[in-house]
C-alpha positions as CSV (number, residue, x, y, z in Angstrom):
1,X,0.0,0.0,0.0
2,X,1.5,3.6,-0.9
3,X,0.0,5.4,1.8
4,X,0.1,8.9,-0.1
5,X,-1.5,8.2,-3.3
6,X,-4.4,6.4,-1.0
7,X,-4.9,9.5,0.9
8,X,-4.8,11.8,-2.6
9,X,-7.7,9.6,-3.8
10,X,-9.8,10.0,-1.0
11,X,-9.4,13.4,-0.9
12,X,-10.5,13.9,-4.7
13,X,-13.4,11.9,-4.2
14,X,-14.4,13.5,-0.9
15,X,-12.9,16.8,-0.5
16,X,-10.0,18.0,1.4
17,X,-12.2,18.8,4.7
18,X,-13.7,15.3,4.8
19,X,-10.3,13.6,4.7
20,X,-8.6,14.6,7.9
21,X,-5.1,13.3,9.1
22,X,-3.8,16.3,11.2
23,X,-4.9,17.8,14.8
24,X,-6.4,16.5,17.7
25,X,-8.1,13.0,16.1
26,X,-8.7,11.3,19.6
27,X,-12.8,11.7,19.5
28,X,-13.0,9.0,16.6
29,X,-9.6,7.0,17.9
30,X,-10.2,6.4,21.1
31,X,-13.3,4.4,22.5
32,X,-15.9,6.2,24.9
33,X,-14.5,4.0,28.0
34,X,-10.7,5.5,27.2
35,X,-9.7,1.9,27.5
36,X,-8.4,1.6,23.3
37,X,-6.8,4.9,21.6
38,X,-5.5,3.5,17.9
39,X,-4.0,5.7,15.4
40,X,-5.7,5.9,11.8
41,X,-3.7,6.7,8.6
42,X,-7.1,8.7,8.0
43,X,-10.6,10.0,9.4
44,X,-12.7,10.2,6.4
45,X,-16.6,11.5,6.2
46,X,-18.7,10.8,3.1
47,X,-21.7,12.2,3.2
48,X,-23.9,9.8,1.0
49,X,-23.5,6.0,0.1
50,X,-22.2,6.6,-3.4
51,X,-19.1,8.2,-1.8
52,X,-18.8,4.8,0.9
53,X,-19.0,3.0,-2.0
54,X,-16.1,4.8,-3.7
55,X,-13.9,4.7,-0.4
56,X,-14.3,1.2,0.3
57,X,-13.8,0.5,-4.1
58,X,-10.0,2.8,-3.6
59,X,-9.4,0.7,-0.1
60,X,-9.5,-2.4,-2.5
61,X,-7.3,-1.3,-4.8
62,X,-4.6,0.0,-2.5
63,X,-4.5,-2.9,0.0
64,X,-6.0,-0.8,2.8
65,X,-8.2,-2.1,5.6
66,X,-11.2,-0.1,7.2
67,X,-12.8,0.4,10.4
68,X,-16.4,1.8,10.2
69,X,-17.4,4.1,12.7
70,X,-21.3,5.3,13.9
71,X,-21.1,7.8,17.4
72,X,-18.3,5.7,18.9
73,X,-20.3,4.8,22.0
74,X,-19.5,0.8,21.5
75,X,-18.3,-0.6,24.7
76,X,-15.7,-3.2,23.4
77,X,-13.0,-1.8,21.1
78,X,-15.4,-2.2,18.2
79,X,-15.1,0.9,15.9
80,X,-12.0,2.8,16.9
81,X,-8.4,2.1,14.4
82,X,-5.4,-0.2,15.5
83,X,-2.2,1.7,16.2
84,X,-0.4,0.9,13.1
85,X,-1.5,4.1,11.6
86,X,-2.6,2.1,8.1
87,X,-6.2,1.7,8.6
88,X,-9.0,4.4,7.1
89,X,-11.3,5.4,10.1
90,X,-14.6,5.7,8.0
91,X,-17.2,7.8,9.8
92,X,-20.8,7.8,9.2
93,X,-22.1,10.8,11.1
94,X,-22.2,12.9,8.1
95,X,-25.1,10.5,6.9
96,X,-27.9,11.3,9.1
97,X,-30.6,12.2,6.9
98,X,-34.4,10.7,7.3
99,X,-35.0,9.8,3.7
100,X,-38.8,8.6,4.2
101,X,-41.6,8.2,6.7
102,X,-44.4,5.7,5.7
103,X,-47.5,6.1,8.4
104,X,-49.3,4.0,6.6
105,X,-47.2,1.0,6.5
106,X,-45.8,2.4,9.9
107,X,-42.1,2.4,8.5
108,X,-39.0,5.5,8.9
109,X,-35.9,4.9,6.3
110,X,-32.9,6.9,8.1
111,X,-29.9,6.9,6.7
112,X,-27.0,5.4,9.4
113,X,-25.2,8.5,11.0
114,X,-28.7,9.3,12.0
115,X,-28.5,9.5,16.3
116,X,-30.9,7.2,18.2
117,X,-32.7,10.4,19.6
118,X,-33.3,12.1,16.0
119,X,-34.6,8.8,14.7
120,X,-36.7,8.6,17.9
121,X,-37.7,12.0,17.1
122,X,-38.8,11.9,13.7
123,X,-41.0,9.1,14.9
124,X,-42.7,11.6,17.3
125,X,-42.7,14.3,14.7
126,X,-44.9,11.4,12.6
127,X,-47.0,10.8,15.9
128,X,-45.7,7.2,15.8
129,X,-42.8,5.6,17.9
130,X,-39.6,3.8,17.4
131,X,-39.4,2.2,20.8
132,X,-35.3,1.3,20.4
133,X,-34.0,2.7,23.7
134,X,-30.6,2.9,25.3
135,X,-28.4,5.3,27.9
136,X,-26.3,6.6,25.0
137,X,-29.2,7.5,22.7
138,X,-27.8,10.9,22.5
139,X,-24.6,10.3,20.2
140,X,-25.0,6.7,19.6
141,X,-26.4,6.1,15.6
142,X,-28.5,3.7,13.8
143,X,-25.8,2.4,12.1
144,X,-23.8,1.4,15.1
145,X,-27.7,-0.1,17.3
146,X,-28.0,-2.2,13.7
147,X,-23.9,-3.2,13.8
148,X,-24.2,-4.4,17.0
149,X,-27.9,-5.2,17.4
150,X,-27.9,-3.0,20.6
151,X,-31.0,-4.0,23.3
152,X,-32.2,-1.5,25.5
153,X,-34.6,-0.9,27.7
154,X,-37.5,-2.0,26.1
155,X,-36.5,-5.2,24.6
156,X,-39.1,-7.1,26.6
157,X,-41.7,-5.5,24.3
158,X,-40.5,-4.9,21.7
159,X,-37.0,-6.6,21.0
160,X,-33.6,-5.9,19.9
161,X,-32.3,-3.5,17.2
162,X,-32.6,-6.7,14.8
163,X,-36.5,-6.9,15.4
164,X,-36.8,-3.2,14.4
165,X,-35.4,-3.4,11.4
166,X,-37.3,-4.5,7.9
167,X,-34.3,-3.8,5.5
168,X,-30.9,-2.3,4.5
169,X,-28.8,-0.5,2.4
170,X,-25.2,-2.2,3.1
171,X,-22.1,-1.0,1.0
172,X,-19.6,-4.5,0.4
173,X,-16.3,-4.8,1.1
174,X,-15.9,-4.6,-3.1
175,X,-17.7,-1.0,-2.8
176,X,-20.3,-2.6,-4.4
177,X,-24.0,-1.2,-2.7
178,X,-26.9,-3.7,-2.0
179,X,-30.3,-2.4,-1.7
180,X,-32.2,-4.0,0.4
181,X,-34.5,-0.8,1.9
182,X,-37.8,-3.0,1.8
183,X,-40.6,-1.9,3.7
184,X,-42.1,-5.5,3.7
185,X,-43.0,-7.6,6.9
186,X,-42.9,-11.1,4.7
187,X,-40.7,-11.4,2.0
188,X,-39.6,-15.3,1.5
189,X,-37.0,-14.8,-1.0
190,X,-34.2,-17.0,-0.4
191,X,-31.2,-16.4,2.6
192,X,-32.2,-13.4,5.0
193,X,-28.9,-11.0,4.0
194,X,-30.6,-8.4,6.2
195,X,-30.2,-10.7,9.4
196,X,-26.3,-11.5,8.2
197,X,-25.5,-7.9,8.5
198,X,-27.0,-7.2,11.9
199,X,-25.0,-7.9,14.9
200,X,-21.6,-8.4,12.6
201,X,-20.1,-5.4,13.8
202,X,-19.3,-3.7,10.7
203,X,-16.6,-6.9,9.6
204,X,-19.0,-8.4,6.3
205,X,-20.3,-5.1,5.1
206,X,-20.8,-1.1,6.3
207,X,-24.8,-0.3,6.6
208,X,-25.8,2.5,5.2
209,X,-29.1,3.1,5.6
210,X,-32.0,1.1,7.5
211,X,-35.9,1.0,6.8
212,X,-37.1,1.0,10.8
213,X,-40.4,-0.2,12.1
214,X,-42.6,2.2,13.8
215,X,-45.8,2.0,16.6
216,X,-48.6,3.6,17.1
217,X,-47.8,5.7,20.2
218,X,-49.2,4.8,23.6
219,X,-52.0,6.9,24.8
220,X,-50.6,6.5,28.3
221,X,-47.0,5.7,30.0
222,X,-46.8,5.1,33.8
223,X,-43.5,4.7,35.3
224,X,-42.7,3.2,38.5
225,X,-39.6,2.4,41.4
226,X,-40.0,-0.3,43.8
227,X,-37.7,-1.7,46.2
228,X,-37.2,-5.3,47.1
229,X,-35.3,-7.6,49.4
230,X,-34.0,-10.0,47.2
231,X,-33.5,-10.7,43.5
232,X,-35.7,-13.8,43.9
233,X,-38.3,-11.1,44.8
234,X,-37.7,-9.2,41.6
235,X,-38.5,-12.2,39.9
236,X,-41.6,-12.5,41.6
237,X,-42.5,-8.9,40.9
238,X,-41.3,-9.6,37.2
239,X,-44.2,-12.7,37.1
240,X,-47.1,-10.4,39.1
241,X,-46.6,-7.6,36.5
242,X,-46.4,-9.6,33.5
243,X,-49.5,-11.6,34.7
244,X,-51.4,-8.4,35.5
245,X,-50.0,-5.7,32.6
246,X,-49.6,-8.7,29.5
247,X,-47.8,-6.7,26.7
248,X,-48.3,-3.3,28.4
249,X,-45.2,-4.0,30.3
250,X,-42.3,-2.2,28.6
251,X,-39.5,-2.0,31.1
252,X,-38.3,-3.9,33.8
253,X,-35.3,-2.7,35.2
254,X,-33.1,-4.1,38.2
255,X,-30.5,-2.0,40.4
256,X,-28.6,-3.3,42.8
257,X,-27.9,-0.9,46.0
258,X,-24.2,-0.7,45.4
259,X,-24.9,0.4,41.6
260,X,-27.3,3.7,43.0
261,X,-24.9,4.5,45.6
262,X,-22.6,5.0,43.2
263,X,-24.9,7.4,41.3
264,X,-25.9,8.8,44.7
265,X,-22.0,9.7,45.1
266,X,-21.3,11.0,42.1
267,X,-25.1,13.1,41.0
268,X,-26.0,13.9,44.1
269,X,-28.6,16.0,42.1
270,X,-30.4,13.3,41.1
271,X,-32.9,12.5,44.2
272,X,-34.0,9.2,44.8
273,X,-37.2,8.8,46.2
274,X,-36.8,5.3,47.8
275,X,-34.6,4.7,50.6
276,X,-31.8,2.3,49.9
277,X,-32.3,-1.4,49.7
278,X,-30.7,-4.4,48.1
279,X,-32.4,-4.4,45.0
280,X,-34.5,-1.3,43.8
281,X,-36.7,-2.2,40.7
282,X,-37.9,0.9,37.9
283,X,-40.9,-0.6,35.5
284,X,-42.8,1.0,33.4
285,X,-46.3,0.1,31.6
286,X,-48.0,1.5,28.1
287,X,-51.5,1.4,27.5
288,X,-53.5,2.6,24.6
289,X,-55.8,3.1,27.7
290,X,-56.5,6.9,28.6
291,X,-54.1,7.8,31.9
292,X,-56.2,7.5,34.3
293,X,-57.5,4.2,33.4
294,X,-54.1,2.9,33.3
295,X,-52.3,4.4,35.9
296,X,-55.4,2.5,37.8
297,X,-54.3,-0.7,36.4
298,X,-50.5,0.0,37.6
299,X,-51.2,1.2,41.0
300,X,-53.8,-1.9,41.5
301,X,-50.5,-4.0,40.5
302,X,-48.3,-2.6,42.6
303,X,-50.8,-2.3,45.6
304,X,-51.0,-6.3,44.9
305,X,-46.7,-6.1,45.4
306,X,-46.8,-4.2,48.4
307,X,-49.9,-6.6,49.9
308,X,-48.1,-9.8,49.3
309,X,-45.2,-8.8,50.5
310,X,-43.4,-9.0,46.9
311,X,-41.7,-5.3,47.2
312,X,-41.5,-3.4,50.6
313,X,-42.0,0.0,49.3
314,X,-43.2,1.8,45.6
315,X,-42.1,5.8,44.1
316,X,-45.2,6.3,41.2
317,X,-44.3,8.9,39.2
318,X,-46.6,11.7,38.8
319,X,-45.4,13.4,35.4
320,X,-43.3,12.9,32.4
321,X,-40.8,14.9,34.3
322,X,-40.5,13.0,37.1
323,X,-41.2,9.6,34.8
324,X,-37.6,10.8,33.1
325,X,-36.3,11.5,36.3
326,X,-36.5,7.9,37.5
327,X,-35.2,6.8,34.3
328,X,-32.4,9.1,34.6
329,X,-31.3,7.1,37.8
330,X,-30.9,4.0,35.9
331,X,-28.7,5.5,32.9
332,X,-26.7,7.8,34.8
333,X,-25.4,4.2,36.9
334,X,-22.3,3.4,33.7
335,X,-21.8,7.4,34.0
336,X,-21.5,7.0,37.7
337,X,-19.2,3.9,37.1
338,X,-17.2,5.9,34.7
339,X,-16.7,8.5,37.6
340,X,-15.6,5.6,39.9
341,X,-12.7,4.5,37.3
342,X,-12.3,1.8,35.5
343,X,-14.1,-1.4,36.1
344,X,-14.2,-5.3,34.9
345,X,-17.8,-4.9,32.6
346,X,-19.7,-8.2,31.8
347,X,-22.9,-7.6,29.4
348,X,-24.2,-11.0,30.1
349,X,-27.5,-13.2,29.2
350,X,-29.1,-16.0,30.9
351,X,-32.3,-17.8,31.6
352,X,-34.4,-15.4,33.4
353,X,-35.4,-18.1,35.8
354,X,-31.5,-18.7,36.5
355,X,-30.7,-14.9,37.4
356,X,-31.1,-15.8,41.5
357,X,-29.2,-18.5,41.8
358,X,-26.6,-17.1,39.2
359,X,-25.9,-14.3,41.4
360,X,-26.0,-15.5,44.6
361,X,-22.9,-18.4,43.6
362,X,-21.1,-15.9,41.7
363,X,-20.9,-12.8,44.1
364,X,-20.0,-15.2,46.6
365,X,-17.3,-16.9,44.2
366,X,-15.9,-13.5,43.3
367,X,-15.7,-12.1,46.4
368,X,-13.9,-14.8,48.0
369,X,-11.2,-15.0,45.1
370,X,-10.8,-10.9,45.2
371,X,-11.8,-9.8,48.6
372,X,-12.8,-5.6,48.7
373,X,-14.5,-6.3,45.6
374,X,-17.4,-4.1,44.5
375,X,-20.3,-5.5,42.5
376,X,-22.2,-2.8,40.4
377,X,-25.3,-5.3,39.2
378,X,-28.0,-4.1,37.0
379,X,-29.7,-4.3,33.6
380,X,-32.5,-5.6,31.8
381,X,-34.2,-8.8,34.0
382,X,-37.3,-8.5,32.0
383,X,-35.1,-9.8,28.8
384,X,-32.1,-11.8,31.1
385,X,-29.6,-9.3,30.4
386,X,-27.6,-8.2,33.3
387,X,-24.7,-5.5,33.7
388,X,-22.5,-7.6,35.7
389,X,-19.7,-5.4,36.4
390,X,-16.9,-5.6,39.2
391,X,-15.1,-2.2,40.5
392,X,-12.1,-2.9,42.2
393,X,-11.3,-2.4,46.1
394,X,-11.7,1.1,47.5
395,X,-8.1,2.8,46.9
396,X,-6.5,0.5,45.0
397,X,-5.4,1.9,41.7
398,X,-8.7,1.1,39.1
399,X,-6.0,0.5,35.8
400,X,-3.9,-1.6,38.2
401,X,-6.7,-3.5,39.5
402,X,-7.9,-4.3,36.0
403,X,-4.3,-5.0,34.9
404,X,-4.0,-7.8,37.1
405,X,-7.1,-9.2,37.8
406,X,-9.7,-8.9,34.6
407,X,-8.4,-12.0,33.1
408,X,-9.3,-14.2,36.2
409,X,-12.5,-12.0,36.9
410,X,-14.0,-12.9,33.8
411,X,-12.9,-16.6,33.5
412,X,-14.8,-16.9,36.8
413,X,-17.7,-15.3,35.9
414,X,-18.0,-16.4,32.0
415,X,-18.0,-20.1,33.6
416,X,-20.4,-19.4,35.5
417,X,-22.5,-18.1,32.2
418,X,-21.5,-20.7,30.6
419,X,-22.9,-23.2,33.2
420,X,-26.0,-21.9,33.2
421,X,-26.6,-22.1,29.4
422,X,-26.1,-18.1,29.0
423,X,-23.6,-16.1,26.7
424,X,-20.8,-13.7,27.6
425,X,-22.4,-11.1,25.4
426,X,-25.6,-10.0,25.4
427,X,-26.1,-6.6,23.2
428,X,-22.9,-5.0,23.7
429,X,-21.0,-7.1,20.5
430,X,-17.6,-9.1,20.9
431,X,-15.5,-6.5,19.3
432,X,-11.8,-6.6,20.1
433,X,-12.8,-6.9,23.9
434,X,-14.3,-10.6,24.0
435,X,-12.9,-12.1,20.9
436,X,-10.7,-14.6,22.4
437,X,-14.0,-15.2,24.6
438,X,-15.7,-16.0,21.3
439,X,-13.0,-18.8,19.9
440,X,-12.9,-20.3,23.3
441,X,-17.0,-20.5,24.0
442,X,-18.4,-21.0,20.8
443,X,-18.7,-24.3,19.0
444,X,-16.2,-25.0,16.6
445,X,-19.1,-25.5,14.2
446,X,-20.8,-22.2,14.9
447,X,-17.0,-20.4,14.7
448,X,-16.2,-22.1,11.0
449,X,-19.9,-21.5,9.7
450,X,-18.8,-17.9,10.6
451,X,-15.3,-17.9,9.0
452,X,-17.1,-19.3,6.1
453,X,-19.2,-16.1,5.6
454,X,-16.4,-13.5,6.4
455,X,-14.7,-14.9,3.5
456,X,-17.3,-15.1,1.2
457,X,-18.3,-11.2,1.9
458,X,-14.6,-10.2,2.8
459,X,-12.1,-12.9,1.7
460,X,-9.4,-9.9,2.1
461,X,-10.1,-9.2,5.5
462,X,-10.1,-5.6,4.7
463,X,-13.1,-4.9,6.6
464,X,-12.5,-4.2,10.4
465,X,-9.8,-6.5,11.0
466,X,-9.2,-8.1,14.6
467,X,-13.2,-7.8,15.4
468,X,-15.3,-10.4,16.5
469,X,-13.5,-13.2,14.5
C-alpha cells in the first residue's frame, strides 16, 4: 500500500475537509470508556452511500483495511483504528438524513449517521414511535444499534435493534452497494442477508441506511420504582406484573444498591425517592388506555406487590418529568461507574429463571477470590440481560486492578454463564474486547460457519480486522 496516493484519492473523491489526518483525532480514535486509543492513517466523512462506495472500491485497490465508525459509543474496542496508523477510520455521522416516513405501512428509512434520539424524534414528529432505547441514545447512531444489534430498555416488548429493522442498504467490502430498503414484513425470497448484516459489527459489510419499524404511540405511559429484598423477589415482581400488565409491560429494570450509591456519590442532584435497599426495581407500563385508566391498572398492581409482600415500598411517578427522572437514575449508573474508574464490565444473558441463583454463587465466588471487591449489578431482567460489572477495592489503583485481575474475573464469571446455558455477550457485540471469549466458547461449528461467511463477503479481510472473529 502507498500510503500517499491512497490519501490523494480520498481526498479527490471526498474533498480536502472530509479527509482529515492532522490535529487532535482522539474523539474517533479512542473508544468512549478511554480503554483503546489507535492511530488511523485517515478520518474520512462521506456524506452519501455513493461516496462509501467509492472509499471502500480505492481501499480495494490499495490494499487498505477499514474500520467503520457510527457515534463511537460501543463498549468493546469495536469501531476505533489499530495503532499501526494504516487503517482508514470511515465515519458515518455525516449520513444522518431521514429519507422517508411511511405512516401507513408504519415504516422510517434513516440513513445510518442518524443519532438514536433524532430517529426517535422523527417518529414523534410522525406521531408514531420507534421504541429502540438505550443510555447513549444521545450520540450513539443507527448504524452502530444495527452493527451491534444493541438491546435497551424496552427489549421485553418490543426486542432488539434486529427486530426493528425491515431492510438495509449495506455498502460491500468490493464497494459494491446492496439495496435491500424494503418496507415489507414477509418477503420469503431465499437467505435473509438483512439478518447476516446485523449484529456483525461492521466486519461483512458497512450499513448505510435502515428502513425501521414504527408503533402507534401509547396513549398512556406510567412509570414506576420499587424496592425489594431480594432478587428472587424481583423475579416474583417480574411474574405479578407480566400476569397483571400482559404486553403493556415495557420496562423492567433491576438496580442493585451498590450500583445507586454510586450514582448517589457522584449526581448527588439526582434524588432518589426510595430509601436504599438491596435491589430497587424501575418498571414502566404503556397502555393505549386513557391515563387514568391505566395508571389504575398500575397502581392496583403494585398495591397487589406491596400486599403480598413482593416489594416493601413503591415511588409512582406523577409526570413525564418526574417519569424521566426515575429513568435518569438507571442511565446515569455506567456514568456513575465511569466517575468511579475503570471497572471489569460483563454484558451478560441467561435464563431469566436462573438470574437468583446465578448471582447469589457468583458474588459469593468472586468475592472470596478478590476480597474488597465491589459488584455494580443491574440491567434488563425482564429480557435476562444483566450489567454484571466488578469495581475494584476502595483505593487501589482502578488501571492496576484491571491489569491484574480482569483475566481471572472474567474466566470466573464467563464459567459461570456458561454453566448456566447463558452467553458472555448480550447486546454490547464481541469487538476486540471478547474475541478470544468467542474462539474459546463457541462451538467450533458455529466459529467455522462464521469464518465461512467472512470470507465469502470479505475474503481480504479488509473490513475491520481483529473484530469479532
Amino acid at each position: 500500500m502507498n500510503p500517499a496516493t491512497l490519501l490523494t484519492e480520498l481526498r479527490h473523491l471526498l474533498g480536502q475537509d472530509q479527509v482529515m489526518t492532522e490535529g487532535d483525532l482522539s474523539a474517533w480514535e479512542q473508544d468512549w470508556r478511554k480503554r483503546w486509543r489507535g492511530k488511523a492513517l485517515a478520518v474520512v466523512r462521506p456524506g452519501n452511500t455513493a461516496e462509501v462506495a467509492q472509499v471502500l472500491q480505492a481501499c480495494a485497490r490499495h490494499g487498505a483495511t477499514l474500520v467503520p465508525q457510527g457515534g463511537n459509543t460501543g463498549l468493546v474496542g469495536g469501531g476505533v483504528p489499530d495503532a499501526s496508523g494504516t487503517q482508514v477510520l470511515l465515519s458515518l455521522a455525516r449520513m444522518n438524513r431521514v429519507r422517508a416516513v411511511d405512516r401507513a405501512n408504519l415504516t422510517l428509512t434513516v440513513e445510518a449517521g442518524c443519532v438514536l434520539q433524532a430517529v426517535q424524534q422523527a417518529a414523534a414528529d410522525a406521531d408514531l414511535l420507534f421504541p429502540l432505547s438505550l443510555a447513549a441514545e444521545g450520540s450513539c447512531t443507527i448504524g452502530g444499534n444495527l452493527a451491534t444489534n444493541a438491546g435497551g430498555t424496552q427489549v421485553l416488548r418490543f426486542g432488539n435493534a434486529r427486530d426493528l429493522c425491515l431492510g438495509l442498504e449495506v455498502v460491500t467490502a468490493a464497494g459494491e452497494v446492496w439495496d435491500g430498503l424494503t418496507g415489507l414484513r414477509k418477503d420469503n425470497t431465499g437467505y435473509d442477508l438483512r439478518d447476516l448484516f446485523i449484529g456483525s459489527e461492521g466486519t461483512l459489510g458497512v450499513i448505510t441506511a435502515a428502513t425501521l419499524k414504527l408503533f402507534p404511540r401509547p396513549a398512556a405511559s406510567v412509570t414506576a420504582l420499587a424496592s425489594c429484598a431480594s432478587l428472587a423477589q424481583c423475579l416474583a415482581l417480574l411474574g405479578l406484573a407480566q400476569a397483571q400488565l400482559g404486553a403493556g409491560l415495557t420496562g423492567f429494570e433491576v438496580m442493585n444498591q451498590f450500583s445507586l450509591s454510586l450514582v448517589r456519590r457522584h449526581f448527588s442532584q439526582l434524588a432518589q425517592p426510595l430509601a436504599p435497599a438491596p435491589w430497587t426495581v424501575l418498571l414502566e407500563y404503556a397502555s393505549a388506555d386513557d391515563e387514568a385508566t391505566a395508571r389504575n391498572r398500575f397502581e392496583a398492581m403494585l398495591e397487589a406487590a406491596l400486599y403480598q409482600g413482593v416489594v416493601a415500598d413503591t415511588a409512582l411517578a406523577g409526570s413525564l418529568a418526574q417519569s424521566a427522572a426515575l429513568w435518569h437514575l438507571r442511565e446515569a449508573i455506567p456514568l456513575a461507574q465511569s466517575e468511579e474508574g475503570l471497572n471489569v464490565k460483563h454484558d451478560i444473558a441467561l435464563p431469566v429463571s436462573a438470574i437468583p441463583d446465578f448471582c447469589a454463587r457468583t458474588d459469593a465466588a468472586l468475592e472470596a477470590a478478590f476480597p474488597g471487591i465491589r459488584l455494580v449489578n443491574f440491567g434488563h431482567l425482564g429480557d435476562g440481560n444483566l450489567h454484571y460489572n466488578v469495581q475494584g477495592p476502595t483505593g487501589v489503583e482502578t488501571s492496576e486492578f484491571l491489569a491484574t485481575h480482569e483475566p481471572a474475573i472474567n474466566r470466573l464469571v464467563y464459567d459461570a454463564v456458561q454453566a448456566c446455558g447463558g452467553s458472555f455477550s448480550a447486546e454490547h457485540g464481541v469487538g476486540q474486547l471478547k474475541r478470544d471469549e468467542l474462539a474459546e466458547r463457541k462451538s467450533p461449528v458455529a466459529l467455522g460457519l462464521m469464518r465461512a461467511i467472512k470470507q465469502a463477503l470479505d475474503p481480504q479481510g479488509r473490513l475491520n480486522p481483529g473484530r469479532v472473529l
